[in-house]
C-alpha positions as CSV (number, residue, x, y, z in Angstrom):
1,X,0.0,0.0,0.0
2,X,2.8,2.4,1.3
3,X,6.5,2.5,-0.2
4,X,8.6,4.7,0.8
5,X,11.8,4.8,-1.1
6,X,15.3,6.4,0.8
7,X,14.2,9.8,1.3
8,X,16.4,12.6,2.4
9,X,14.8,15.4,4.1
10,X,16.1,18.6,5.5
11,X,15.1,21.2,8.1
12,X,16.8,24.1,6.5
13,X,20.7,23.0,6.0
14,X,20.3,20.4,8.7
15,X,19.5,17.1,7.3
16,X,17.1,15.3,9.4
17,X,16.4,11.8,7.8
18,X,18.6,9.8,5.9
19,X,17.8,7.0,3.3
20,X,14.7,6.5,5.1
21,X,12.8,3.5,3.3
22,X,10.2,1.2,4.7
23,X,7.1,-0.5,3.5
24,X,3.6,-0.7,4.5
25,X,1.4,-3.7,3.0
26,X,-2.7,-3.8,3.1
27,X,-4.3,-4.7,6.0
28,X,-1.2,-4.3,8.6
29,X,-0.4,-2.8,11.5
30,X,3.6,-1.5,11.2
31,X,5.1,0.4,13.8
32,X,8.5,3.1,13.9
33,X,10.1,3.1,16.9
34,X,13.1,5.0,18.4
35,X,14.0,7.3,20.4
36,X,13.3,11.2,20.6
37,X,15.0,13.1,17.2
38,X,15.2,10.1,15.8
39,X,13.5,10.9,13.1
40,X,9.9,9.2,13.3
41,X,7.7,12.3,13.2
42,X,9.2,13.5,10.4
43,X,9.3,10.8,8.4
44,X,5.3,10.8,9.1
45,X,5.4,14.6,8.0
46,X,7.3,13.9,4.8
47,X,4.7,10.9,3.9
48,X,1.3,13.4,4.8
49,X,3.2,16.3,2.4
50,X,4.0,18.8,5.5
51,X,7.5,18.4,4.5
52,X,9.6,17.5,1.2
53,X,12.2,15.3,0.5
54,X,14.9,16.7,-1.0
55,X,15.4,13.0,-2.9
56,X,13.6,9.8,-2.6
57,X,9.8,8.8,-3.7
58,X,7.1,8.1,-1.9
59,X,4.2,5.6,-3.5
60,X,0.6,5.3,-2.2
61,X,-1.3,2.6,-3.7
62,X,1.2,2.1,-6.7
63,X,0.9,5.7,-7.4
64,X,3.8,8.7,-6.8
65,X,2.3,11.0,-4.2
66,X,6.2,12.9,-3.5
67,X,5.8,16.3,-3.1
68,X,1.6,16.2,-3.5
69,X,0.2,19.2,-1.1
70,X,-1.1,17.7,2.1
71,X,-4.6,17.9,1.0
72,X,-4.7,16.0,-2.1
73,X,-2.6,13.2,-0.5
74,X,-5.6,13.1,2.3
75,X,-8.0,12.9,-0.4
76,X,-5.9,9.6,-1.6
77,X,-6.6,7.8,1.3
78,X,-4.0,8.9,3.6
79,X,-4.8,10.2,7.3
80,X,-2.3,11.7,9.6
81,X,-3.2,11.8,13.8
82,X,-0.4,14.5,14.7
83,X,1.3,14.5,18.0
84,X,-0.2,16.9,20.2
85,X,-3.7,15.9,18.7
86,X,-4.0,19.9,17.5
87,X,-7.8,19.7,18.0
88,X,-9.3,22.7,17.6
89,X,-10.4,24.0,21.3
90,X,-13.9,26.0,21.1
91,X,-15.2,23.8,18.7
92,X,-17.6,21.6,20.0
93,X,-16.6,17.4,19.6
94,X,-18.8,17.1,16.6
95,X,-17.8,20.2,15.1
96,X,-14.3,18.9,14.9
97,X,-15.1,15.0,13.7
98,X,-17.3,17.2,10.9
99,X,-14.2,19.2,10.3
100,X,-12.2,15.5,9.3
101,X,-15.2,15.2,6.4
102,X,-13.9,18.3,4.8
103,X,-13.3,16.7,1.2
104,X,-16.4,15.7,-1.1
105,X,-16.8,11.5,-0.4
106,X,-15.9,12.0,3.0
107,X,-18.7,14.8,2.9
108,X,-21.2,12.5,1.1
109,X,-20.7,9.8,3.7
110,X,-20.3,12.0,6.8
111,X,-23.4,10.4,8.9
112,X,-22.0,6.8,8.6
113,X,-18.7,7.8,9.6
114,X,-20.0,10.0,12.6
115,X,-22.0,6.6,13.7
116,X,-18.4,4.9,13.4
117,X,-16.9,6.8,15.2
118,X,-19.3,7.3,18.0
119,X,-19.6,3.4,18.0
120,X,-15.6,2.9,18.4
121,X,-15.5,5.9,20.9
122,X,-18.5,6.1,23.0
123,X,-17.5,8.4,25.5
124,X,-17.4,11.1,22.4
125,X,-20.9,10.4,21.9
126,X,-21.9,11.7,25.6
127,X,-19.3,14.6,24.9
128,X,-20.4,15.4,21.6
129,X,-22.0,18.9,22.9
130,X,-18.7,19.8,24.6
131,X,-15.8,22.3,24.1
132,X,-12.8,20.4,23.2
133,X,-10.5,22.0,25.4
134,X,-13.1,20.6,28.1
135,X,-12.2,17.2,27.6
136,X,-9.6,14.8,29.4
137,X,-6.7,14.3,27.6
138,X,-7.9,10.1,26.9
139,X,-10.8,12.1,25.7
140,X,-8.7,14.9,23.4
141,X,-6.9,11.8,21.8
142,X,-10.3,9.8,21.1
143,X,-10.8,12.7,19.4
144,X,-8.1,13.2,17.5
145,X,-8.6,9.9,15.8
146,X,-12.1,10.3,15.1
147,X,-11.3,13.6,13.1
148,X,-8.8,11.6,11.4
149,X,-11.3,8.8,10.6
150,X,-14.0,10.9,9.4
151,X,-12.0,11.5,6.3
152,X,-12.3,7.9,5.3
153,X,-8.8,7.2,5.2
154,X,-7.4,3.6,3.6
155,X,-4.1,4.7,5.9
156,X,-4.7,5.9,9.3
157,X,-0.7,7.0,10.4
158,X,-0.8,8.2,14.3
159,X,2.0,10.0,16.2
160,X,2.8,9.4,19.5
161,X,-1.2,8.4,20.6
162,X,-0.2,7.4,24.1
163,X,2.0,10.2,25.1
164,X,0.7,11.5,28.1
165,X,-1.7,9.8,28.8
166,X,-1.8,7.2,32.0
167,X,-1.1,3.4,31.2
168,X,-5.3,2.8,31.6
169,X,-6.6,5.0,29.1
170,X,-3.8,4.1,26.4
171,X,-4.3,0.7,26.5
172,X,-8.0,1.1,26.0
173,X,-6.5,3.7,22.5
174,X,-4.7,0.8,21.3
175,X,-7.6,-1.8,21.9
176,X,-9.6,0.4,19.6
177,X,-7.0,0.8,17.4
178,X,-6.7,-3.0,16.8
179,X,-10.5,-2.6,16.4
180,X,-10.1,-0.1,13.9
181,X,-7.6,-2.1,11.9
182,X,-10.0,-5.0,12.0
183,X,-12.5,-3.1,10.4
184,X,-10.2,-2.6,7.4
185,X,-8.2,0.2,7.6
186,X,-3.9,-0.2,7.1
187,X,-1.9,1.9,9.9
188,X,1.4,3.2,10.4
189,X,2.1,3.9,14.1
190,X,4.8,6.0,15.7
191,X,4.8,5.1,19.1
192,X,7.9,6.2,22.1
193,X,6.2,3.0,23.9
194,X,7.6,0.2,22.8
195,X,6.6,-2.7,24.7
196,X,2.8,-1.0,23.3
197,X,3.7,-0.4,19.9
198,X,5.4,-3.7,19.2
199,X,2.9,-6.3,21.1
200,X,0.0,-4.3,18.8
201,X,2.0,-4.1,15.3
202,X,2.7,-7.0,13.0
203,X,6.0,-5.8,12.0
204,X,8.5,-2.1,12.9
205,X,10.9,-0.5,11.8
206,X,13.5,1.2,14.6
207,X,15.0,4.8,13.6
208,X,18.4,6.1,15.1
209,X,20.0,9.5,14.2
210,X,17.3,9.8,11.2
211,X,17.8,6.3,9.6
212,X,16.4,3.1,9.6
213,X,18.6,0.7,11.9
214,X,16.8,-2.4,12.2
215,X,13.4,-4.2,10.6
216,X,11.1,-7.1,11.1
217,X,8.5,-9.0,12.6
218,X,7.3,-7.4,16.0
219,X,7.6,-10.6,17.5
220,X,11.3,-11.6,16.8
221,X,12.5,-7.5,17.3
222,X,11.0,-7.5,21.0
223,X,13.3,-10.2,22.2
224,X,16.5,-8.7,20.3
225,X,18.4,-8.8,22.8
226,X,20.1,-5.1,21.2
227,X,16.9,-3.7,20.8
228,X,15.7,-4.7,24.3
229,X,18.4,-2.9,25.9
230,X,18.0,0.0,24.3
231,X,14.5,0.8,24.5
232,X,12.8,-1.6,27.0
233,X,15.5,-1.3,29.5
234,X,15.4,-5.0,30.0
């Protein structure tokens, strides 16, 4: 579904990722992992069309989306959940999940997707009269996936969906995220947690220093004995 082909990206003369490739197939669940500056938002960024690569391709779906604008690489499918959820604080919750059926067959299908949503997030449902910057930050982050969601996206990428939040509520974000993927929909995770990210992804990719260090199955990276020093502290 997703190639990504060694991208180089720069934040003015400092170059931020290098080489980055990685692949995303229909259907799975693929985690990038790594510590902070490693690279992983960016690489998200560069994929949505916030950022351009200065070399490299990127292919959605068999087609070349490099250097798209952000909104016409949405309207192919692709949804980005940023970190810091950037919700937008006096609109009410379903004034911002309308807000993520901006684009004309997300429009035409925006009741079905509002049932979705309030169906994988109930507790949006009783809040959906609220201020956004009245809700809990479990809450804020339900929300930011339901926007996301309400775009119809065939990728759904999220950034960072458990920082912050206590153990409890993440765990019940990444239940519904393995709900979500059930239902059909392909995601790319970036995730600091990675005991989380790994036991919910079917494969990752671990970023160093903006390049791609190490790949595979989840199952046979979490006991690496390399990688499990470095990032599980085990």
């Amino acid at each position: 579904m997703l190639n990504v082909e060694s991208i180089n990206v720069f934040y003015g003369g400092a170059q931020a990722l290098y080489n980055v490739s990685l692949q995303v197939s229909k259907g799975e669940i693929v985690a990038l992992v790594g510590s902070n500056g490693a690279g992983k938002t960016t690489t998200l960024k560069t994929i949505a069309g916030l950022l351009r690569p200065s070399s490299g391709n990127i292919y959605f779906l068999n087609k070349r989306i490099t250097n798209l604008p952000p909104n016409i690489i949405s309207e192919k499918g692709i949804s980005l959940v940023p970190e810091g959820r950037r919700l937008f604080p006096f609109l009410t919750v379903q004034e911002n999940l309308e807000v993520g059926a901006y684009k004309g067959e997300a429009r035409k299908k925006l009741k079905d997707s509002l049932e979705l949503v309030y169906q994988l997030f109930p507790r949006l449902k009783e809040r959906r009269n609220q201020m956004a910057y009245t809700l809990s930050g479990g809450e804020q982050q339900m929300l930011a996936i339901g926007r996301a969601l309400m775009s119809r996206p065939k990728l759904l990428m999220l950034d960072e969906p458990s920082l912050g939040l206590a153990p409890v509520v993440y765990r019940k974000i990444f239940d519904t995220l393995k709900e979500i993927n059930i239902q059909g929909i392909t995601i790319l995770l970036v995730e600091q947690n990675v005991h989380m990210a790994l036991k919910l992804a079917n494969r990752a990719y671990v970023m160093e220093n903006g390049r791609i260090v190490m790949e595979g199955e989840s199952e046979k990276l979490f006991v690496d004995e390399n990688l499990r020093k470095a990032y599980l502290g085990i």
